[in-house]
C-alpha positions as CSV (number, residue, x, y, z in Angstrom):
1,X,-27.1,-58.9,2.6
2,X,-29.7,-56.8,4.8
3,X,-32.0,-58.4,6.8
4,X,-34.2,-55.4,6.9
5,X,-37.4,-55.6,6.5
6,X,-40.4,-53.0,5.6
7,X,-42.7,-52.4,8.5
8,X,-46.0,-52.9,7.2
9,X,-47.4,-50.5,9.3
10,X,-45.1,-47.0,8.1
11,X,-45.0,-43.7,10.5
12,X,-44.7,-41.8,7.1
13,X,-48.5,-43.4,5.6
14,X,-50.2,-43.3,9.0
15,X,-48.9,-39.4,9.3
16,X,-50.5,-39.1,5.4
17,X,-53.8,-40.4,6.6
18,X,-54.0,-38.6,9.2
19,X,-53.6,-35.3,7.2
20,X,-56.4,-36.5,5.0
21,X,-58.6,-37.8,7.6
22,X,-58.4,-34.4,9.4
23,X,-58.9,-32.3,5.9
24,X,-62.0,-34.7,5.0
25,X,-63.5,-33.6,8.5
26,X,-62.6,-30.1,8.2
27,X,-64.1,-29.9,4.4
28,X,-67.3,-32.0,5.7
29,X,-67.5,-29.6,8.7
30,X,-67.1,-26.6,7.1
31,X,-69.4,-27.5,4.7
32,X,-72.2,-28.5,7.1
33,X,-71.6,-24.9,8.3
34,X,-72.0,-23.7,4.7
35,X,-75.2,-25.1,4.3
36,X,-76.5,-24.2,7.3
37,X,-75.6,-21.0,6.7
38,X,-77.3,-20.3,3.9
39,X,-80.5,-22.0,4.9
40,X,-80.5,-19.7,8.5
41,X,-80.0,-16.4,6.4
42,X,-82.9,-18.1,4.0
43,X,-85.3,-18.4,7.1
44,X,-84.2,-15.0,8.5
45,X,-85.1,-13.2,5.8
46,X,-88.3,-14.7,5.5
47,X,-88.7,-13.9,9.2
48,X,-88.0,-10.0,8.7
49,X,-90.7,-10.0,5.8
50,X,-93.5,-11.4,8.1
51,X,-92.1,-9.0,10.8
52,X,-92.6,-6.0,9.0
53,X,-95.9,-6.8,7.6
54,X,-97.1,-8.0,11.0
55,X,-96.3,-4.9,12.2
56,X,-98.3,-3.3,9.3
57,X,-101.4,-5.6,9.5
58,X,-101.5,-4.9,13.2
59,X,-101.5,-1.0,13.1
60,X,-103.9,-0.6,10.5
61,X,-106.1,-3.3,12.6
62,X,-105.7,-0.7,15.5
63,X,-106.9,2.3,13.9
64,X,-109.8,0.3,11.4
65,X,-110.5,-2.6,13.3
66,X,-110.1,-5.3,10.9
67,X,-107.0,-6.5,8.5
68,X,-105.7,-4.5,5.4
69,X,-104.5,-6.2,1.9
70,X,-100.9,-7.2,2.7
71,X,-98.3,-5.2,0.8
72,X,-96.3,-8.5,-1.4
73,X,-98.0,-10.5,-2.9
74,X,-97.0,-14.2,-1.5
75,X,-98.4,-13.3,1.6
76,X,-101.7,-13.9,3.0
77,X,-104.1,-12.7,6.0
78,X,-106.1,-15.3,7.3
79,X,-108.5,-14.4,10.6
80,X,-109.3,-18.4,10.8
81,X,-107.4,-21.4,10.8
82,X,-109.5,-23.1,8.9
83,X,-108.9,-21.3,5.8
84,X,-105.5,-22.1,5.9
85,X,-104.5,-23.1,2.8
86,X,-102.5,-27.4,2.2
87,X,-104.1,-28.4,5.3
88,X,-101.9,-26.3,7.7
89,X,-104.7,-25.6,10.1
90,X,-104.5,-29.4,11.1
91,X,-100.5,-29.2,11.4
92,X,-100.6,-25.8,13.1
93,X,-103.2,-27.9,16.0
94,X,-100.7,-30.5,16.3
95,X,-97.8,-28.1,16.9
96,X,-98.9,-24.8,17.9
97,X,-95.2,-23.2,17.9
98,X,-94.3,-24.2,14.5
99,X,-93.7,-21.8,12.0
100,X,-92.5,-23.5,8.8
101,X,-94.4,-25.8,7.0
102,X,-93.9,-28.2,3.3
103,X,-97.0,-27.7,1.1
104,X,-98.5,-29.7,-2.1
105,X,-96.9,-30.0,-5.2
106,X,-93.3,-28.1,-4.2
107,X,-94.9,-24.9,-2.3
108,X,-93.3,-24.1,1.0
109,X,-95.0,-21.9,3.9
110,X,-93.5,-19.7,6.2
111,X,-96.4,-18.6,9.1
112,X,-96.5,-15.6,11.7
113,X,-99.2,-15.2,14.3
114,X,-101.0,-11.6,14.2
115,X,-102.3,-10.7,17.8
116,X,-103.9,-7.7,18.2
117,X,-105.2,-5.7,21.7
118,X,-108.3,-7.6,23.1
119,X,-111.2,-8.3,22.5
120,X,-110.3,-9.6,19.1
121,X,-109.0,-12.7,17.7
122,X,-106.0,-13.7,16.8
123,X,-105.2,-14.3,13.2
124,X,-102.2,-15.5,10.7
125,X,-99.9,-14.0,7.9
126,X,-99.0,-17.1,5.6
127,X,-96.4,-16.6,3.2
128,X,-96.1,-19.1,0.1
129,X,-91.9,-18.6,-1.0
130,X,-91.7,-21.2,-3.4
131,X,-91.2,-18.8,-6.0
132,X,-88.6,-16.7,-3.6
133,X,-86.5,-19.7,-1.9
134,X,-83.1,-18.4,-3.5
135,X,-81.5,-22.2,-1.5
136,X,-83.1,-24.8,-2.9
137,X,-82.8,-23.9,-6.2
138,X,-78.8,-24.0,-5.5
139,X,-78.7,-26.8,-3.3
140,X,-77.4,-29.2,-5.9
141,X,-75.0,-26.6,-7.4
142,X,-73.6,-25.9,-3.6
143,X,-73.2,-29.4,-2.8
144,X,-71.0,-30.3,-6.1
145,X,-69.1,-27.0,-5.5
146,X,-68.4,-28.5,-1.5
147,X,-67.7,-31.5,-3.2
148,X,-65.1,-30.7,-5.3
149,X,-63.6,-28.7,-2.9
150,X,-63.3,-30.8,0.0
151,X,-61.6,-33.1,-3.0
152,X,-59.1,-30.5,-3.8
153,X,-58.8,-29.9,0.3
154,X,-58.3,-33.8,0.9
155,X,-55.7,-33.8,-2.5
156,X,-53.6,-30.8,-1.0
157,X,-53.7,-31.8,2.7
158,X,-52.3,-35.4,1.6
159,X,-49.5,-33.9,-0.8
160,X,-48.7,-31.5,2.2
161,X,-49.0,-34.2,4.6
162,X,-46.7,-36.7,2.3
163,X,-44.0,-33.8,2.3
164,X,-44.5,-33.3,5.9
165,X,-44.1,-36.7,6.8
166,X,-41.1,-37.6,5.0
167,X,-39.2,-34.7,5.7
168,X,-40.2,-35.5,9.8
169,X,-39.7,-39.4,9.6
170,X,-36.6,-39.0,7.3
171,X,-34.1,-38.7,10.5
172,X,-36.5,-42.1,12.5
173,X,-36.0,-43.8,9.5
174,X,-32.6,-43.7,8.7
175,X,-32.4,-44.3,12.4
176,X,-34.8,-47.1,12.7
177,X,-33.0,-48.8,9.4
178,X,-29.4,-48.3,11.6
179,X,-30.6,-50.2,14.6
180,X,-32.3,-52.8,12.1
181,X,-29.0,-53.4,10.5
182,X,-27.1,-53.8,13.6
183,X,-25.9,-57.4,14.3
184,X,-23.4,-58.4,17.3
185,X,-20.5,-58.8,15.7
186,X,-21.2,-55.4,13.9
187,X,-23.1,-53.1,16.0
188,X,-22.5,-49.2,14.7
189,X,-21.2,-46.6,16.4
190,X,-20.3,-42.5,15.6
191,X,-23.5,-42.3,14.1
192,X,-25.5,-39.7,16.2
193,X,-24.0,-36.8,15.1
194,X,-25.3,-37.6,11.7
195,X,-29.0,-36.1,13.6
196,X,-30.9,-33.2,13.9
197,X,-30.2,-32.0,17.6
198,X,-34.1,-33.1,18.6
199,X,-36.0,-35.9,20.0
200,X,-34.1,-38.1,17.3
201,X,-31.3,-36.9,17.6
202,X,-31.8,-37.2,21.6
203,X,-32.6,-40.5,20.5
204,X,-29.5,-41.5,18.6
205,X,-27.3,-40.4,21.3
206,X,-28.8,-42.3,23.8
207,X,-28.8,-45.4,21.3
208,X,-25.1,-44.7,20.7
209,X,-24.4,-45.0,24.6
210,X,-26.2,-48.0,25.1
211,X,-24.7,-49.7,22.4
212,X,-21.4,-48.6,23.4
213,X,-22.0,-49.8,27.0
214,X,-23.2,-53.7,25.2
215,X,-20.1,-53.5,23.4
216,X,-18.0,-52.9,26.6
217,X,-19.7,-55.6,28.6
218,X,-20.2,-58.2,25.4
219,X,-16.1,-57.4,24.9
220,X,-15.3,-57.9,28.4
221,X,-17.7,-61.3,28.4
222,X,-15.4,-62.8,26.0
223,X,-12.6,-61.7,27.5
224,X,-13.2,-62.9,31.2
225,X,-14.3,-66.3,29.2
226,X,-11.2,-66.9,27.6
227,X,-8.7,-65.7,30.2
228,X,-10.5,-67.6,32.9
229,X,-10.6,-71.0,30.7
230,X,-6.9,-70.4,30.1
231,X,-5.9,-69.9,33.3
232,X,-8.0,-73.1,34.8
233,X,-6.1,-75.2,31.8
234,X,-2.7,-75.3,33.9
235,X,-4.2,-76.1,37.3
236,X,-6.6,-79.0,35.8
237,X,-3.6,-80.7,33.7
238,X,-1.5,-80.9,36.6
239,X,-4.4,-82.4,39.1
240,X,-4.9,-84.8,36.1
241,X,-1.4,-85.6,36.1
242,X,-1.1,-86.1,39.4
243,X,-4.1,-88.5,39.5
244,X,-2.5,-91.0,36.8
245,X,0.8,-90.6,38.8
246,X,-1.1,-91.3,41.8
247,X,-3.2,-94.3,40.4
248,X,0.1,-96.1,38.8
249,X,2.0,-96.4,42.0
250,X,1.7,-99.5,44.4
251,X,0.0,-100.1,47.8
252,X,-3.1,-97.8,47.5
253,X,-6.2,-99.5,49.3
254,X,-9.2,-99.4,48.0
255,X,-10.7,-96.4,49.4
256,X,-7.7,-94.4,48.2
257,X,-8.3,-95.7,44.8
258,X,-12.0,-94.7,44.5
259,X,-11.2,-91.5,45.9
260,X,-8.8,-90.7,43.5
261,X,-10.7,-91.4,40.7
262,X,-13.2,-89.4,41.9
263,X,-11.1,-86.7,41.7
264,X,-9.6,-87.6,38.3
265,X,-13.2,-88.0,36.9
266,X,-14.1,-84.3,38.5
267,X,-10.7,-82.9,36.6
268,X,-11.6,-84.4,33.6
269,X,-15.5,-83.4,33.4
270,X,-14.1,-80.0,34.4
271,X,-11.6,-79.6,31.7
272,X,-14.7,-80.6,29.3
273,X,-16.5,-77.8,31.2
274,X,-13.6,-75.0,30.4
275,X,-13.0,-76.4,26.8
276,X,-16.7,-75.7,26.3
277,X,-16.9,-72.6,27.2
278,X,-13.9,-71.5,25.5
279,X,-15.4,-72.6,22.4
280,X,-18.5,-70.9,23.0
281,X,-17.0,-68.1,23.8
282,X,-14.8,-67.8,20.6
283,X,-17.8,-68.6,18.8
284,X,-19.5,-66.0,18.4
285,X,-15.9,-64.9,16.1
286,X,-16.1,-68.1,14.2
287,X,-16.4,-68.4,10.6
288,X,-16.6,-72.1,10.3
289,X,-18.5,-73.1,7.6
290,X,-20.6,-76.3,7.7
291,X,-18.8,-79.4,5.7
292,X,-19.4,-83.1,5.4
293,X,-18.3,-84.4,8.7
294,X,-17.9,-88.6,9.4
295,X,-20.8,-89.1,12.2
296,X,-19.3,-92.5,13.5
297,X,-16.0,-91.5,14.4
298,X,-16.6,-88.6,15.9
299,X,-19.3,-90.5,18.4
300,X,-17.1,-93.3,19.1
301,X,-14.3,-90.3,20.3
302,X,-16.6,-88.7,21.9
303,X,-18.7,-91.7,24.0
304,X,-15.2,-92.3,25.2
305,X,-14.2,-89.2,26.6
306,X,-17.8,-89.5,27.9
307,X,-17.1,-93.2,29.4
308,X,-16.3,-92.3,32.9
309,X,-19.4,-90.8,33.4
310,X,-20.6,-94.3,33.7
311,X,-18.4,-95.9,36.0
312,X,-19.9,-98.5,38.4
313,X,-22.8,-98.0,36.5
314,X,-24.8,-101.0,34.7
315,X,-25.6,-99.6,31.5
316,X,-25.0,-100.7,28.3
317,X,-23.8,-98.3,25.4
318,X,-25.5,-99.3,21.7
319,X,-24.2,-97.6,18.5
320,X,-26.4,-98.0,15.4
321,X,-24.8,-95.4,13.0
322,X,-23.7,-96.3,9.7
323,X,-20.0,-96.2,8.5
324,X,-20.8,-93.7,5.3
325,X,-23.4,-91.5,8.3
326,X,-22.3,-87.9,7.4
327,X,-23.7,-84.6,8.9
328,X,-23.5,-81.4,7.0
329,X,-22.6,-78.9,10.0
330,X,-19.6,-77.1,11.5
331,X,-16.9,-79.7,13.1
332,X,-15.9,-78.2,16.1
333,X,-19.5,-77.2,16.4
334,X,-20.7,-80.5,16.0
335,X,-18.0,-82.0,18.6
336,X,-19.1,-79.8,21.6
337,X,-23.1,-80.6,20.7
338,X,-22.6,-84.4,20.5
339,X,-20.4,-84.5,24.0
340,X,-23.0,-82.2,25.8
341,X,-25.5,-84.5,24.5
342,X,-23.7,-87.6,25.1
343,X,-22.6,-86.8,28.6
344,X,-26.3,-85.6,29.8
345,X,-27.4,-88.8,28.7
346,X,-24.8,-90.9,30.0
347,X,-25.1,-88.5,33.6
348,X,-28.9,-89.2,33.7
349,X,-28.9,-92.9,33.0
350,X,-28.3,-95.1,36.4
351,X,-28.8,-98.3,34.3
352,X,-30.4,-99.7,31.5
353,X,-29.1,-99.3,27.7
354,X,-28.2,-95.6,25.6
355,X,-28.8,-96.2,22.0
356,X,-27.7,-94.2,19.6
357,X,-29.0,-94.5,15.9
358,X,-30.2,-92.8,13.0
359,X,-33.4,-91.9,11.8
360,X,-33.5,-90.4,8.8
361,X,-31.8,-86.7,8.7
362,X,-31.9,-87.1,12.9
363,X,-29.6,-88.6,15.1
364,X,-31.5,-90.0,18.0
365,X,-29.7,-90.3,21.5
366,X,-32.0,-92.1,23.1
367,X,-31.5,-92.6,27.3
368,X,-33.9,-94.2,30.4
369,X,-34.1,-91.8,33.5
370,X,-36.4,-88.8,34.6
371,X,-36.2,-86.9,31.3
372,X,-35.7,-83.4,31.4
373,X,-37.0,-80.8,33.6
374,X,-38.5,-77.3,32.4
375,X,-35.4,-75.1,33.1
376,X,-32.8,-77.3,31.8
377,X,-31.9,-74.9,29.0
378,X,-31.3,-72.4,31.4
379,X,-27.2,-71.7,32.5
380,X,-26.5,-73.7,35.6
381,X,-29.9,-75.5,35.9
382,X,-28.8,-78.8,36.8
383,X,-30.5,-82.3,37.4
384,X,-30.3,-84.3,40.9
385,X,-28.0,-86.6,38.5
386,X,-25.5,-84.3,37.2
387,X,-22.2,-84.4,38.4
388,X,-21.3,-81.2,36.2
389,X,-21.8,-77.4,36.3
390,X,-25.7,-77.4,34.6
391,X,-24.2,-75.6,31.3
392,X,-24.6,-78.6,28.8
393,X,-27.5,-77.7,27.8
394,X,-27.3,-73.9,27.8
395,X,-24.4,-74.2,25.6
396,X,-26.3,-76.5,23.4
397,X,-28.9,-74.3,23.1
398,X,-26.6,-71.3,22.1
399,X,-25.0,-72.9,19.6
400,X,-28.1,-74.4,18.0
401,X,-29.6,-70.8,17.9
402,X,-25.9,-69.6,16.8
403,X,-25.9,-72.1,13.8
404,X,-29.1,-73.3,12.8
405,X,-28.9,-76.4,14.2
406,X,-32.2,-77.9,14.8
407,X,-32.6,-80.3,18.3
408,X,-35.6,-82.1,19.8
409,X,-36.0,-83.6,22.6
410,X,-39.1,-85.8,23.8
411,X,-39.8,-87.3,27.0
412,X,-42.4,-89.4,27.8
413,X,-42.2,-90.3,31.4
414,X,-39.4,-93.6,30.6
415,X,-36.5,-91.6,29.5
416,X,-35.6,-89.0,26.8
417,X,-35.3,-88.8,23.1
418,X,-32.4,-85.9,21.9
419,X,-32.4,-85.8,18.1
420,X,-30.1,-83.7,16.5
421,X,-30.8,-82.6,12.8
422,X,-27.5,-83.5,10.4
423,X,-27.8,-80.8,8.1
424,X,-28.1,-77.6,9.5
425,X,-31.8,-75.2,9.2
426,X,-31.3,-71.7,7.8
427,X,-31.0,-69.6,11.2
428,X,-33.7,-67.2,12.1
429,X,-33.6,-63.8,11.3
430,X,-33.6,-61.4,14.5
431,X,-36.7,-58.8,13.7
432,X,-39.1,-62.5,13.1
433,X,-41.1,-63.8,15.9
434,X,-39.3,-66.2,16.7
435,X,-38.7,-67.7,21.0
436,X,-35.5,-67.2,22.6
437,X,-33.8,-70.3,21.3
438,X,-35.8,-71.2,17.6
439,X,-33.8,-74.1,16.7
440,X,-34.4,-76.2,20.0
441,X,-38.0,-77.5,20.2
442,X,-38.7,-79.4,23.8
443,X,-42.2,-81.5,23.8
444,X,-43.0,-83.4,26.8
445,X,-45.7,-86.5,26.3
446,X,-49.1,-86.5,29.1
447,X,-47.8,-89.0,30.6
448,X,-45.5,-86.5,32.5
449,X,-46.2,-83.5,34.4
450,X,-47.0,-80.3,31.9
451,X,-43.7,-78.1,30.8
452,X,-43.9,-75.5,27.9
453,X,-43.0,-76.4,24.7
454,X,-39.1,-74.4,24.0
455,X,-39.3,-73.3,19.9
């Protein structure tokens, strides 16, 4: 099954709202204009009118000396402000350059000033177009009109935008869902050709390079792993051998002795090491499903593979685990988690007592010492205790992330807590937000210097 996921946030629906979003603004700013319009031509015609007869009025005051009858009938003379009619005189004192004034009761006045040749005084042609305003009449019948039509605008520009947009994000998408799909043990390939030659397509080719490339180098990963923990097989049995042959003859002092079994105890934590990483790095092939595995004997095998880890060592090994203890996980799996674990704790532990018990659905590993610093999970990040290579844990950590396998560890200062979950968790999807290893969580008490917290 998939394990795509919808984006919530889709390239096709933001492209849509952008369409409609720049229609909207278009129909509200082209009806602005509209309106404007209108209401400019209103006022120049009203301007022309009072032109002409100003021109008129000021003529025949040239040759008579006083101001004729205007020619329409709206408009007014009037030689003193005073007279002027809705109390324009006052609003005509306050602002001297204004031309258009409201009235009472719905009238509307339009004003121009008459100024004829000196000595005589200035005077004013009002015009009351209430009756003539063609706008305001319309205004309501304009603004449903723009109304409507910005709908229809804003209903074509997001049909045109939804074609648009799916026929542009048709190519990302089947892209994007490609990429989305593509796991490690199943990562596609020949699939750019299937693209438009353009910025996807561009794209897709460079996708189909890089993911060639990972395959190379995750290919030749697993190859180096495995040929290189074969080939150090041979050379570690035969130093093993030759310890034990060493170690039964007769006459070796007591330095000799130690020595050697130094070197047997480096051979065999080194053939742990090689078996490890085998196994990890055939996992990531393996099909092993989980199944009902005996807890006991598979700890008492592997605390004594583990034993000579604590040679010379006064510590004390308890193992509290019922006889019917089962865990639900993979058995090879589980083998390579419970040695790791096993060994750090018997590496880290210069005296006292390891208990191991069960509590609940955990299996607790429970060990004095310095606990575990912040970087342990990391490949080759090793303790001032370990004997080994400082991959336990790394591996650990892969193969929890690899098969759900949920860990803890606490530290508080006195030693460490590992607990190991017996049935495995579902494993995280890759596109959810999860940290680099989700099935290992690390807490550390305050009793101890601060470390993050590994989810």
């Amino acid at each position: 099954m998939s394990n795509t996921t919808r984006p919530r946030r889709r390239l096709r629906h933001r492209l849509m709202v952008a369409f409609g979003g720049f229609a909207l603004f278009v129909a509200a700013l082209y009806g602005f204009y509209v309106v404007l319009f209108v209401y400019v031509v209103e006022d120049r015609f009203f301007h022309g009118l009072l032109q002409q007869e100003a021109q008129a009025q000021l003529a025949h005051h040239a040759a008579h000396g006083e101001w004729t009858r205007p020619q329409l009938h709206f408009i007014a003379v009037h030689a003193d402000p005073a007279t002027l009619p809705d109390g324009l005189g006052t609003w005509l004192a306050e602002e001297p350059s204004r031309r258009e004034f409201p009235g009472n009761d719905g009238r509307h006045y339009h004003l121009q000033v008459l100024q004829p040749a000196a000595p005589a005084a200035p005077a004013w042609l009002v015009a009351e177009v209430s009756q003539q305003l063609a706008v305001r009449p319309m205004r309501s019948g304009i603004l449903q009109w723009l109304g409507v039509s910005s709908l229809a605008v804003l209903a074509l520009a997001l049909v045109l935008g939804a074609w648009l947009a799916r026929r542009m994000t048709a190519p990302l998408s089947r892209l994007a869902a490609l990429v989305d799909e593509a796991t490690p043990s199943r990562l596609p390939a020949g699939f750019s050709d299937a693209f438009p030659d353009d910025e996807v397509g561009t794209l897709a080719r460079g996708l189909e390079r890089l993911i060639a490339r990972i395959d190379d180098f995750v290919a030749r990963e697993r190859e180096f792993s495995r040929d290189a923990s074969h080939e150090l097989r041979t050379p570690l049995a035969v130093i093993r051998s030759a310890c034990e042959r060493l170690a039964a003859r007769d006459g070796l002092d007591v330095e000799s002795r130690l020595q050697l079994e130094h070197v047997r105890q480096s051979a065999h934590q080194l053939e742990q090491t090689v078996a490890t990483l085998l196994a990890l790095a055939r996992e990531e092939h393996s099909a092993e499903a989980a199944s009902d595995v005996a807890v006991l004997p598979l700890l008492e095998r592997v605390i004594v593979d583990q034993a000579p880890l604590l040679d010379g060592r006064a510590v004390e090994v308890r193992l509290d685990v019922a006889t019917g203890t089962r865990a639900h996980l993979p058995a090879t799996v589980l083998h390579i988690v419970l040695s790791n674990l096993v060994g750090n704790a018997f590496a880290h532990t210069r005296d006292g007592q390891v208990v191991i018990d069960v509590d609940g659905d955990w299996l607790r590993i429970a060990n004095p010492g310095d606990g575990i610093a912040a970087d342990a999970f990391q490949a080759f990040a090793k303790g001032e205790a370990s004997a080994g290579f400082g991959l336990g844990l790394a591996i650990v950590r892969r193969l929890g992330e690899r098969h759900g396998i949920a860990l803890r560890f606490d530290t508080d200062g006195e030693g460490t807590v590992a607990r190991l979950a017996l049935t495995a968790q579902p494993s995280p999807r890759p596109n959810e937000n999860n940290s680099a290893n989700g099935c290992l969580r690390r807490s550390i008490s305050a009793r101890t210097s601060p470390a993050p917290i590994i989810e």
